[in-house]
N, CA, C and O of each residue as an XYZ file, in Angstrom:
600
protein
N     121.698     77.026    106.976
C     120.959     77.978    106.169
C     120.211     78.932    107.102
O     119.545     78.543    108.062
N     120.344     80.002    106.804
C     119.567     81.151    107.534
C     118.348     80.487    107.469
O     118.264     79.465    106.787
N     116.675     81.244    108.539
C     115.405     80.996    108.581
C     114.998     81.655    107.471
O     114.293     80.978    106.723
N     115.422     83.737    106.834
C     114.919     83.791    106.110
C     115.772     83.395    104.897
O     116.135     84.208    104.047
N     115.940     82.651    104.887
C     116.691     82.325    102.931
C     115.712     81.146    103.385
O     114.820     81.030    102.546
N     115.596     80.333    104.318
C     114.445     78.897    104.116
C     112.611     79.726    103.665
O     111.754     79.702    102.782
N     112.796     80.113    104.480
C     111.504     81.346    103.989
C     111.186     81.359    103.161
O     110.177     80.865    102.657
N     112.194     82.101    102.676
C     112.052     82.815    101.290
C     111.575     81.825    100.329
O     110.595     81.887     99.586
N     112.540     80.795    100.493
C     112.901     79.566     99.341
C     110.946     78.796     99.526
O     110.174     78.522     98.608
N     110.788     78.703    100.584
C     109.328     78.298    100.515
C     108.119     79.159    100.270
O     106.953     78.840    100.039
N     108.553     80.036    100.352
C     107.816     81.508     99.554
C     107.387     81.473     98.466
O     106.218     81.491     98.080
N     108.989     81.385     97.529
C     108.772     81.029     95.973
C     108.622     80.172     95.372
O     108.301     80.309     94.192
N     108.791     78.947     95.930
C     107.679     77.847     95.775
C     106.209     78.366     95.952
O     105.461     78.766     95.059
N     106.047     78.307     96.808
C     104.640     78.415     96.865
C     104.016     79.555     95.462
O     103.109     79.362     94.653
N     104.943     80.731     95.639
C     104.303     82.068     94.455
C     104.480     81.121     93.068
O     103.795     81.143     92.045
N     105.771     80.191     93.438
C     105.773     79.581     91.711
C     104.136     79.075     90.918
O     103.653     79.339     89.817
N     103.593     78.169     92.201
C     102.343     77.132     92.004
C     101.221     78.693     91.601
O     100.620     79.092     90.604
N     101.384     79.093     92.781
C     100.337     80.089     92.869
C     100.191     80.744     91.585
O      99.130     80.358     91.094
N     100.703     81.453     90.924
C     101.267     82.737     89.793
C     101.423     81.893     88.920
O     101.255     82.409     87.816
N     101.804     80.219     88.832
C     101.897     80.078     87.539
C     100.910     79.380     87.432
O     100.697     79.307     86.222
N      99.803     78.535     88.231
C      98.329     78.029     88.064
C      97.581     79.406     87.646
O      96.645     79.296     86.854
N      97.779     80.138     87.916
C      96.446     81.294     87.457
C      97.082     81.899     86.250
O      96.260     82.462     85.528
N      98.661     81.955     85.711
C      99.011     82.112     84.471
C      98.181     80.848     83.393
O      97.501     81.013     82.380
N      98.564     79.654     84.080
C      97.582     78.392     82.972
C      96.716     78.695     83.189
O      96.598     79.526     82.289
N      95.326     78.772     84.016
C      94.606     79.165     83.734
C      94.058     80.172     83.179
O      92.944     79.752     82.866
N      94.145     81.348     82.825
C      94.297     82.861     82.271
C      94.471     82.333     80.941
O      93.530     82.395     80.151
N      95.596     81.809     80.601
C      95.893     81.824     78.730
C      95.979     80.637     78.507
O      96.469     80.404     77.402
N      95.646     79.566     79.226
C      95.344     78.266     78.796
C      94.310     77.741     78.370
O      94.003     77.265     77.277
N      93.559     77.917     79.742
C      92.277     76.751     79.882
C      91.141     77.546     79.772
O      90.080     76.999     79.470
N      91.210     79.393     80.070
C      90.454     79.947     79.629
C      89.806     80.152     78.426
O      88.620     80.456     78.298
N      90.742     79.950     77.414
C      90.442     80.670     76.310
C      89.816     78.994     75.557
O      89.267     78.927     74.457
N      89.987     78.219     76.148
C      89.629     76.987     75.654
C      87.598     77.048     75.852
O      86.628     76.835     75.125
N      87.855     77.480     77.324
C      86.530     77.823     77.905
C      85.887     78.222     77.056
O      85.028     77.548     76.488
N      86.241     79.724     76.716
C      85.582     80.235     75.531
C      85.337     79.715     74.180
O      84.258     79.846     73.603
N      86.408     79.098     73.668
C      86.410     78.688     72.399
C      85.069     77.485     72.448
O      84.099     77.342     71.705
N      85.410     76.918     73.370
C      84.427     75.183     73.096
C      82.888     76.134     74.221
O      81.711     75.783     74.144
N      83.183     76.803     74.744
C      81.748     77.459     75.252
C      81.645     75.796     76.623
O      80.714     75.005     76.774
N      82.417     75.830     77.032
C      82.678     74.670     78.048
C      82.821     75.128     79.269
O      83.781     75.893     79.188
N      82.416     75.119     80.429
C      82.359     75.586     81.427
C      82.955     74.608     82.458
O      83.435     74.845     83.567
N      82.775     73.284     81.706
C      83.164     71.462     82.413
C      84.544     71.719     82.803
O      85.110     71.612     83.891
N      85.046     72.172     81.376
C      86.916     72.523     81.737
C      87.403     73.519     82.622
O      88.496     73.160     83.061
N      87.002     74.764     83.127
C      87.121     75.318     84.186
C      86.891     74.607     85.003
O      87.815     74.622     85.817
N      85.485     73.385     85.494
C      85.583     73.063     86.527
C      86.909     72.149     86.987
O      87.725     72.111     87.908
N      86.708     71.695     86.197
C      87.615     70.326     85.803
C      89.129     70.981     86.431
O      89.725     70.323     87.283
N      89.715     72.349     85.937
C      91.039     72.578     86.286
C      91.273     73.010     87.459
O      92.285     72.798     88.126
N      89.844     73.964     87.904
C      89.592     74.332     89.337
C      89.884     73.220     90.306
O      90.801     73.277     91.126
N      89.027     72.167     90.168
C      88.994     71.211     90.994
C      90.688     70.329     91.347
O      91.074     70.056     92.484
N      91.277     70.099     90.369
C      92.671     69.797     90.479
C      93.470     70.801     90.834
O      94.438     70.480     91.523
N      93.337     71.959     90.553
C      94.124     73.414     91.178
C      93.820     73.380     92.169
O      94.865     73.517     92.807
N      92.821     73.256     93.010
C      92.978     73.523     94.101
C      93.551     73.044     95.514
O      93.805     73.668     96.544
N      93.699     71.164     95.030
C      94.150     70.445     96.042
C      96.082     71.222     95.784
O      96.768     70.668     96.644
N      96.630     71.827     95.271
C      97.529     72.316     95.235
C      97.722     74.018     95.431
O      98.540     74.621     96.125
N      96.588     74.563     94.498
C      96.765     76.234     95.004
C      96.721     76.760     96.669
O      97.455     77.453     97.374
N      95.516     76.066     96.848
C      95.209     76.618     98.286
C      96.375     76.469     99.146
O      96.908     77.370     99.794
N      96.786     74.998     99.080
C      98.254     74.907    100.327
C      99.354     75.978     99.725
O      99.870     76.494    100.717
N      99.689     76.298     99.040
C     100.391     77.390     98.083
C     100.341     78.992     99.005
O     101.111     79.707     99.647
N      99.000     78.966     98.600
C      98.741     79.912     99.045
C      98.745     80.120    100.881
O      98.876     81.218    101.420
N      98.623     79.189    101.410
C      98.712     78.866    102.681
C     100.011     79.466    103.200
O     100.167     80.276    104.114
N     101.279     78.641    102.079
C     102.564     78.674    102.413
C     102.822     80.501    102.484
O     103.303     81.056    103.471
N     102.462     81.098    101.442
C     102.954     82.569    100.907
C     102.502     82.839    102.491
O     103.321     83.449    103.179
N     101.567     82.529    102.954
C     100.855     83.634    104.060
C     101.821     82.995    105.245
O     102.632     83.840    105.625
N     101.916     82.048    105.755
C     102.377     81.603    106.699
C     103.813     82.407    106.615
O     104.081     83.253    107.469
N     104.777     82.082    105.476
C     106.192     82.584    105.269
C     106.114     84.095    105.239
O     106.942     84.721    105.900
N     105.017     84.873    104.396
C     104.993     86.137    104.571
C     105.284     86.728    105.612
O     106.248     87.484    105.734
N     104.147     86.326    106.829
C     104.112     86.969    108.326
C     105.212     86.737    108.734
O     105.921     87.634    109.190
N     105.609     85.436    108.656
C     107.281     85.042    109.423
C     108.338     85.588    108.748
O     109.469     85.501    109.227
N     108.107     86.221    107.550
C     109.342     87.221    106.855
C     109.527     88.511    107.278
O     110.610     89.090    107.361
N     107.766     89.221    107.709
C     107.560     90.535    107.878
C     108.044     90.904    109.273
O     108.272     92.029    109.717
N     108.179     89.458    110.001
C     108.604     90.294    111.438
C     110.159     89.803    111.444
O     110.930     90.207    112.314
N     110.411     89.248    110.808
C     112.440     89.315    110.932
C     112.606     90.480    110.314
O     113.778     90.820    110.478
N     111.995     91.298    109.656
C     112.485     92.359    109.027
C     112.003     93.503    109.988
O     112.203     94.706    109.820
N     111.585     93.133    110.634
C     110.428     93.908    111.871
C     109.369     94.727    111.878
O     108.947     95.566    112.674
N     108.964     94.251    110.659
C     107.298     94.748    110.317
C     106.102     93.820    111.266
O     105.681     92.707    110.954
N     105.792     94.442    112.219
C     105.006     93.399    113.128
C     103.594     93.943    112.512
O     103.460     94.769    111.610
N     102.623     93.289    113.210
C     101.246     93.632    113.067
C     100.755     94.937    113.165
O      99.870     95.427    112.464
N     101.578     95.652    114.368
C     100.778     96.835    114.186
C     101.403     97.706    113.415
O     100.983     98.863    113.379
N     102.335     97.383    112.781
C     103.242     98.145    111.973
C     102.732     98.146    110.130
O     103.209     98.684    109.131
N     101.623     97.309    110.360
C     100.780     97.074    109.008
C     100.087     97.959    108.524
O      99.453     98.401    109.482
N      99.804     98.504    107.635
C      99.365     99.549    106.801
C     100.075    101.278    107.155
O      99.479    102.264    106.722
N     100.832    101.362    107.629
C     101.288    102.564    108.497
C     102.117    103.248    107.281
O     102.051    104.457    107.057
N     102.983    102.256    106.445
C     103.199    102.805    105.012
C     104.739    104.115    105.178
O     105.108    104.969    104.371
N     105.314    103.740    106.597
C     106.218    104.970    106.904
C     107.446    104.043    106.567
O     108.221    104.935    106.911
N     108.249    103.083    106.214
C     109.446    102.895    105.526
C     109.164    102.122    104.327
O     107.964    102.004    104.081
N     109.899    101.620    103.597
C     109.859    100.990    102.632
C     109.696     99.690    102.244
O     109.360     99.346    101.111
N     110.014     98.685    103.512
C     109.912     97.343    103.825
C     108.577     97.059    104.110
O     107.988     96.050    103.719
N     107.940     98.249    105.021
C     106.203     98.027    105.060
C     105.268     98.936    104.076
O     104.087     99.244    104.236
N     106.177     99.277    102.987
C     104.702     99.562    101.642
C     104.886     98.399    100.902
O     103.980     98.085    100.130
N     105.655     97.854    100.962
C     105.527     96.412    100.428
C     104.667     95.819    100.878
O     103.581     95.634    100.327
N     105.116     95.274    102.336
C     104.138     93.991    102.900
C     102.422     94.633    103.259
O     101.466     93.872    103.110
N     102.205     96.159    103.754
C     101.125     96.813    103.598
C     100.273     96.502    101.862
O      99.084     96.218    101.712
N     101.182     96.647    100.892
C     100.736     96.673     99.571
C     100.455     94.955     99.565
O      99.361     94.497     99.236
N     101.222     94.383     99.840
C     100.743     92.813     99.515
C      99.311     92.541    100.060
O      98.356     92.015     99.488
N      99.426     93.080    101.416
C      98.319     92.158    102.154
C      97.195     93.172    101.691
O      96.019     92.830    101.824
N      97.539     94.517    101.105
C      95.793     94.586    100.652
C      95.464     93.824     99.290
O      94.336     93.421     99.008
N      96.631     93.671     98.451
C      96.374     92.223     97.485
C      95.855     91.066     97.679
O      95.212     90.365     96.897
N      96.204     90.859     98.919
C      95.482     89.412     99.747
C      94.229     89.433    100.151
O      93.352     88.572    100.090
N      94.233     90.759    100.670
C      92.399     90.741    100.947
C      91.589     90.945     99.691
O      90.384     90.715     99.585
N      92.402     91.411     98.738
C      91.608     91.545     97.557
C      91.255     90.810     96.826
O      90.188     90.897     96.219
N      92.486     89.463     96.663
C      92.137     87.788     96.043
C      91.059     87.387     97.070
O      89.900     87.263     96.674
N      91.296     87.228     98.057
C      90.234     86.780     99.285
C      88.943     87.145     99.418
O      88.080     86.433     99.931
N      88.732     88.504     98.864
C      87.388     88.786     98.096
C      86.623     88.205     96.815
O      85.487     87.755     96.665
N      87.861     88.426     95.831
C      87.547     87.949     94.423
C      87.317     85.989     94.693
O      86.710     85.323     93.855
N      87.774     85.510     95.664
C      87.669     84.255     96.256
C      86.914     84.222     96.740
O      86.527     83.077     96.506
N      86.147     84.699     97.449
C      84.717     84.520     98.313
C      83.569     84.655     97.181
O      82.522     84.008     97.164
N      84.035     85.767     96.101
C      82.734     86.060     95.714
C      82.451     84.948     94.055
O      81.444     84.887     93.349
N      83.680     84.279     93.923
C      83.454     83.467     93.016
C      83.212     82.076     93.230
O      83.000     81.282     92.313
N      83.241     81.805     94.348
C      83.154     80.595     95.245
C      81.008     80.888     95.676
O      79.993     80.262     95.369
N      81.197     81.742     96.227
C      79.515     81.793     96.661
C      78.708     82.509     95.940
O      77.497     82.417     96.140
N      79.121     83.202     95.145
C      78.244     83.933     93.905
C      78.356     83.628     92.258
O      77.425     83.403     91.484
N      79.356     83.672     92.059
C      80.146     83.489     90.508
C      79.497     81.786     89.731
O      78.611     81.426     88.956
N      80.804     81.056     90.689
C      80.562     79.361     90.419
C      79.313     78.996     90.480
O      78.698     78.729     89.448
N      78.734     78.927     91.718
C      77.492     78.435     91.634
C      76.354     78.744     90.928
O      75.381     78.044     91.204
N      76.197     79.616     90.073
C      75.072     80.163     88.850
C      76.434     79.553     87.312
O      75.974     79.125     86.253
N      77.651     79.632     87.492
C      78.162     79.350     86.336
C      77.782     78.194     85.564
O      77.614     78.119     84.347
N      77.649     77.134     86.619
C      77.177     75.891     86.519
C      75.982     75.209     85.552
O      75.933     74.175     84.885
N      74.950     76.422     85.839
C      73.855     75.926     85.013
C      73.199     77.620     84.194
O      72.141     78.045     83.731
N      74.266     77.991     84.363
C      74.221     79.847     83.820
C      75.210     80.162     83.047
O      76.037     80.915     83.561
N      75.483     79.680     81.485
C      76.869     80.616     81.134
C      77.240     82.133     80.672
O      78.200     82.648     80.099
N      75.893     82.633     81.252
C      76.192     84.007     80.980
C      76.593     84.522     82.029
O      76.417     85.740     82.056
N      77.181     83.985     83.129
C      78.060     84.385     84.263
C      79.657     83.975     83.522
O      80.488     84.088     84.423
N      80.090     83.706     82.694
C      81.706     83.343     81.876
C      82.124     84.585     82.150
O      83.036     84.671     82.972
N      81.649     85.691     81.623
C      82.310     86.920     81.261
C      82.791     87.272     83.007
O      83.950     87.647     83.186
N      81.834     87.127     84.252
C      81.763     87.810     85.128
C      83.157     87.080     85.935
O      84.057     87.625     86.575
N      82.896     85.505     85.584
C      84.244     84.720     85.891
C      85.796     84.436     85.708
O      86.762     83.991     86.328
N      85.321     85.147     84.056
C      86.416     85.526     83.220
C      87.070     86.993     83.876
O      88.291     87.123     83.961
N      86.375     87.792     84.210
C      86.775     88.861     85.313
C      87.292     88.777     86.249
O      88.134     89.585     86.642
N      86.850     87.581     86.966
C      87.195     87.527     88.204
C      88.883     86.910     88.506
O      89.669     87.235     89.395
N      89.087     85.606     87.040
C      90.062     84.844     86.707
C      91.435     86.209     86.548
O      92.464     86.296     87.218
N      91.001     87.033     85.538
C      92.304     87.934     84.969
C      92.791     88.288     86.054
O      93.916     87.923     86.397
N      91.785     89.309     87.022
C      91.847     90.199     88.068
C      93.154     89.020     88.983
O      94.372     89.197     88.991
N      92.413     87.915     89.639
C      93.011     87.100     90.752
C      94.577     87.153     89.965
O      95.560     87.686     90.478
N      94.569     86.499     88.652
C      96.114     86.457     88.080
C      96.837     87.637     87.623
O      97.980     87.510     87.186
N      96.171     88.963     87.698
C      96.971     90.197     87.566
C      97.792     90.931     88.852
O      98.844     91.570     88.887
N      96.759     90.514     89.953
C      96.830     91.087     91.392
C      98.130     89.774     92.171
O      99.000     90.101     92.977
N      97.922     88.427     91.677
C      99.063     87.676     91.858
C     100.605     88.123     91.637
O     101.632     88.178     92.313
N     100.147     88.442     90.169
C     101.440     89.102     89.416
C     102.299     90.368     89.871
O     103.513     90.571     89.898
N     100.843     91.381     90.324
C     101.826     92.646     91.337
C     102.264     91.866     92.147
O     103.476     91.686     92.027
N     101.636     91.150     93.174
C     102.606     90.653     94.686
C     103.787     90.136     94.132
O     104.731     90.692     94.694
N     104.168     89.345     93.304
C     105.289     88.985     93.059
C     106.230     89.963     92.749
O     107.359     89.894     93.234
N     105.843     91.034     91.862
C     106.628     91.667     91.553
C     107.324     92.482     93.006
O     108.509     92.541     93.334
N     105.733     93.238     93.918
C     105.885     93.906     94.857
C     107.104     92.848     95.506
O     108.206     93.386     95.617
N     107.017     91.464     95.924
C     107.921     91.093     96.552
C     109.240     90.931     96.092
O     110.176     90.544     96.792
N     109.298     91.238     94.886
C     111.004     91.682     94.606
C     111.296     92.949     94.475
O     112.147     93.308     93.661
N     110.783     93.620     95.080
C     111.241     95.119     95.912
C     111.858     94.969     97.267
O     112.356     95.851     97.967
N     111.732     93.669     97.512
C     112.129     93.674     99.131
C     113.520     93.806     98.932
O     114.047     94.750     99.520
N     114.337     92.976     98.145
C     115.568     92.805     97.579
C     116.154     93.981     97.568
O     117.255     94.090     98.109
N     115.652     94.884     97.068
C     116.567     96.028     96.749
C     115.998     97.349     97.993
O     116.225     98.552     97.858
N     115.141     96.630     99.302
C     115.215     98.253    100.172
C     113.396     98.166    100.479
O     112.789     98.503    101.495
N     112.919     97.649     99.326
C     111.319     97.977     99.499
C     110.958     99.235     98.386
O     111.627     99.405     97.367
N     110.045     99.894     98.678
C     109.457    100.984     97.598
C     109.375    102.137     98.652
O     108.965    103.249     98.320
């Protein structure tokens, strides 16, 4: 088997967990949130999502970089946006810094007042759509690679 078809194949694993934990959460466990005014059950799914999202997410990044330079998008070739193979991986990774934000700031700002604050839901509930909408472009963005890039 080629490196990138193994890649790849551990790629979409990983986007599967990734994209489809923040799909259950989004129209699952959210709206439960809301309905029962329960904040326990977010924690509750967080806490089991994560011994699985994070390595997930680990994988996308690890396989990403090792995809971007067989195609020969190296580091400094990142954000430069001059062929089509790097407005992709340029477009992903500002998606990545952008979950990685929405991740920092719900981890040290959001969660910790949610806890004994539920008028932070709405701000979390923001933060939830956003992470699973911005998931949803990368996936898509990464089946542009298939056909050339954008």
């Amino acid at each position: 088997m080629h490196e990138l078809h193994l890649l790849l194949i551990f790629h979409l694993i990983g986007a599967t967990i990734w994209v489809g934990g923040h799909i259950i959460l989004s129209l699952v466990i959210l709206p439960q949130v809301w309905k029962e005014k329960s904040v326990e059950k977010l924690f509750s799914f967080e806490s089991k999502y994560e011994r699985i999202g994070l390595p997930a997410l680990l994988v996308m990044v690890i396989t990403g970089i090792r995809m971007s330079y067989i195609y020969t998008i190296k580091i400094s070739n990142w954000f430069n946006f001059e062929n089509p193979i790097e407005r992709v991986v340029s477009l992903k990774l500002i998606c990545l810094a952008t979950i990685v934000l929405f991740a920092l700031s719900a981890q040290f700002y959001v969660l910790p007042r949610l806890k004994t604050d539920n008028t932070k839901l709405p701000l979390m509930t923001f933060h939830i759509i956003a992470v699973t909408t911005i998931s949803i472009l990368m996936l898509i963005l990464g089946s542009f690679v298939r056909y050339g890039g954008i």
